[in-house]
N, C-alpha and C positions, 0 to 999 in steps of 0.2 A: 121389912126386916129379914126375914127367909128371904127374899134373895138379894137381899144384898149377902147375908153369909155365905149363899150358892155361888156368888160371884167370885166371894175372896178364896172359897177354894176350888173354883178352878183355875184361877189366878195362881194360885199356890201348886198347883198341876202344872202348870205351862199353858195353860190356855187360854188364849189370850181374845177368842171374842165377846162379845156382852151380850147378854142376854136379853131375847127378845120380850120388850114390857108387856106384852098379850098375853104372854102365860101364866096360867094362875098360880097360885102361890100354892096348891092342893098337888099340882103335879111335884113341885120342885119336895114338901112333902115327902112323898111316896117314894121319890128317886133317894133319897136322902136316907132313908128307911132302908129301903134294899140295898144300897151300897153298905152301909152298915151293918145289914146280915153277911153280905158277900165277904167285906173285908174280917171279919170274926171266923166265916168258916175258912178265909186264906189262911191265917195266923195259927187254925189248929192245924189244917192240912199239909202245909208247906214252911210255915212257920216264920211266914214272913207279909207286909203288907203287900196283899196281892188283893184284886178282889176278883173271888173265886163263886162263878154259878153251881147251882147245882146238879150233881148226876156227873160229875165229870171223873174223867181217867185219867191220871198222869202214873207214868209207870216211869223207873230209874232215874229218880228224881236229884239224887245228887252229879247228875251229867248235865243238868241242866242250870244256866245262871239266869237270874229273873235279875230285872233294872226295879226302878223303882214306879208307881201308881198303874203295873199293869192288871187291866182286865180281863179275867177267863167266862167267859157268860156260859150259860146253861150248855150241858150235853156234849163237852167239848173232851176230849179223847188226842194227848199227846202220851206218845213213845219216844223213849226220851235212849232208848237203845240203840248209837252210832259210834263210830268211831272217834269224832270230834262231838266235843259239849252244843249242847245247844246253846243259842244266845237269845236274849229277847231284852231290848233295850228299855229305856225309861218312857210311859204314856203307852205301852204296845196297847191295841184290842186283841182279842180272838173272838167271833162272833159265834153267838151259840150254833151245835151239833156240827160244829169244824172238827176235822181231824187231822193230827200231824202225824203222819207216817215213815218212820226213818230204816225201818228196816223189817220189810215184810215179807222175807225166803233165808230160809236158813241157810240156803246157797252162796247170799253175800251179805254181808255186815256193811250198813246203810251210810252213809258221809255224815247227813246230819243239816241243820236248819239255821243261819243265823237272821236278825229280825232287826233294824234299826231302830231309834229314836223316832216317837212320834207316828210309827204307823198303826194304822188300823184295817184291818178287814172284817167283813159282812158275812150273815150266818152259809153256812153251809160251803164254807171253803174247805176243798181238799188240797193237802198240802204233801205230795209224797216225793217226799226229801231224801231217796234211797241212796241218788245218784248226786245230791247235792246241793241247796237254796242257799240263794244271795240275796238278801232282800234291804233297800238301804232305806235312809231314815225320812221320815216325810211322804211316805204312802200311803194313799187313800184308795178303800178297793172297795168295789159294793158285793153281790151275795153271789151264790153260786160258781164261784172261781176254782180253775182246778190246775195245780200243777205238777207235769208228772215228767222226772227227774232222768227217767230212764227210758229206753226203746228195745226192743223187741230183736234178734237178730235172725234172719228168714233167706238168707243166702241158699242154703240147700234144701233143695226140694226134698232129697231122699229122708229126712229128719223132721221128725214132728218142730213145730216153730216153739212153743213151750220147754222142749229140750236144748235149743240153740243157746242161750243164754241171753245176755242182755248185756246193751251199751252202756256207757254215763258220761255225759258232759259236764253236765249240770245247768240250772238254770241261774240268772242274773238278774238282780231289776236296780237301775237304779234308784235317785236323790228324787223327790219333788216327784212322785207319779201318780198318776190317776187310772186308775184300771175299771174301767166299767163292768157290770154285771155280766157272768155267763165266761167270759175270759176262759180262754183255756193256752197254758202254755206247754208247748213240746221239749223232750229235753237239747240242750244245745240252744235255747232262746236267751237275748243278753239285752238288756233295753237301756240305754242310755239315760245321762239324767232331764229333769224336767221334761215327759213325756205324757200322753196323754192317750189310751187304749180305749178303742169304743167297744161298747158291751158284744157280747157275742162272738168278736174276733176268735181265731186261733191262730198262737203265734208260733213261730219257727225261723230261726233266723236270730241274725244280729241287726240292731235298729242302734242309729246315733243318736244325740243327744236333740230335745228341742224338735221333735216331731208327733205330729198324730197320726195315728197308728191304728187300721183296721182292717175285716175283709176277713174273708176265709177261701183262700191262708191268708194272715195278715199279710197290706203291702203298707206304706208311705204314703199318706191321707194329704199331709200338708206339713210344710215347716213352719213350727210358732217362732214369729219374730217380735222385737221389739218393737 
């Protein structure tokens, strides 16, 4: 009975696999528990169904729009301080002790984050969106991930590199991706859809659609065909 209820709501989530019969019904329990504290502390903090971990930061919270069934797990830390609203579509994760970074120098006011439909990432993603994140719906990313939005400019020698200022392009990802763990993207990175990132890479560059993508610096692994 517990799980068939576990089934119909994440059925009612969008999620659409089944669950595996090996797991006891003690776990499904527990998880059922905790989402239920999670979503009670979203409802006071945010005031909406969110389910929210605990210890977390969210600062300038009416810049930001939340979708519906997203998860903020433990220790997660979003600044919600940019020019443009943050976006975070319906089913997002944020994986505990992630941080979203939209504008961290008072020298520039940050662009800002938005998050598709459906994705999730892995604990300890850094996310600094000064210069700008595109992130589309249907991503899958594991832990340690870091993307960082902006570069450094070091043209003159005669000038400390901290006082030069800094670039933005921003970075891109699209529809359908898979980012493996350790990922690090440069800013000016644009990854087309249905793509697949092997852990560890660093990327840089514009990559097309329907490719694996690895290497440091990331190159063109293989085209996924039909």
């Amino acid at each position: 009975m517990i799980k068939l209820i576990f089934q119909k709501l994440l059925n009612r989530a969008g999620k659409n696999y089944k669950i595996d019969p090996n797991i006891p019904s003690s776990l499904f329990i527990s998880s059922m528990f905790s989402r239920f504290i999670m979503v009670c502390r979203g409802y006071f903090w945010l005031y909406k169904k969110i389910f929210l971990g605990k210890n977390c930061k969210i600062s300038n919270k009416r810049n930001i729009i939340f979708g519906s069934n997203i998860t903020i797990e433990n220790n997660v830390s979003i600044d919600g301080y940019s020019k443009n609203k943050l976006s975070f579509g319906n089913n997002v994760k944020i994986g505990a002790y992630s941080w979203i970074s939209c504008t961290s120098h008072f020298s520039k006011y940050g662009e800002g984050i938005t998050i598709g439909n459906n994705s999730a990432f892995g604990k300890f993603t850094e996310f600094g969106a000064a210069g700008g994140i595109q992130i589309g719906s249907d991503v899958i990313a594991g832990s340690y991930i870091s993307f960082h939005s902006e570069n450094h400019v070091f043209q003159d020698p005669s000038r400390l590199i901290r006082e030069q200022g800094v670039t933005s392009k921003g970075i891109l990802i699209g529809n359908n991706v898979w980012i493996g763990a350790k990922v690090t993207f440069l800013d000016g990175s644009k990854i087309g859809n249905n793509c697949v990132i092997a852990a560890g890479a660093v990327v840089n560059g514009e990559f097309p659609d329907n490719t694996v993508i690895g290497g440091v610096p990331a190159k063109i692994l293989k085209t996924i065909t039909q």
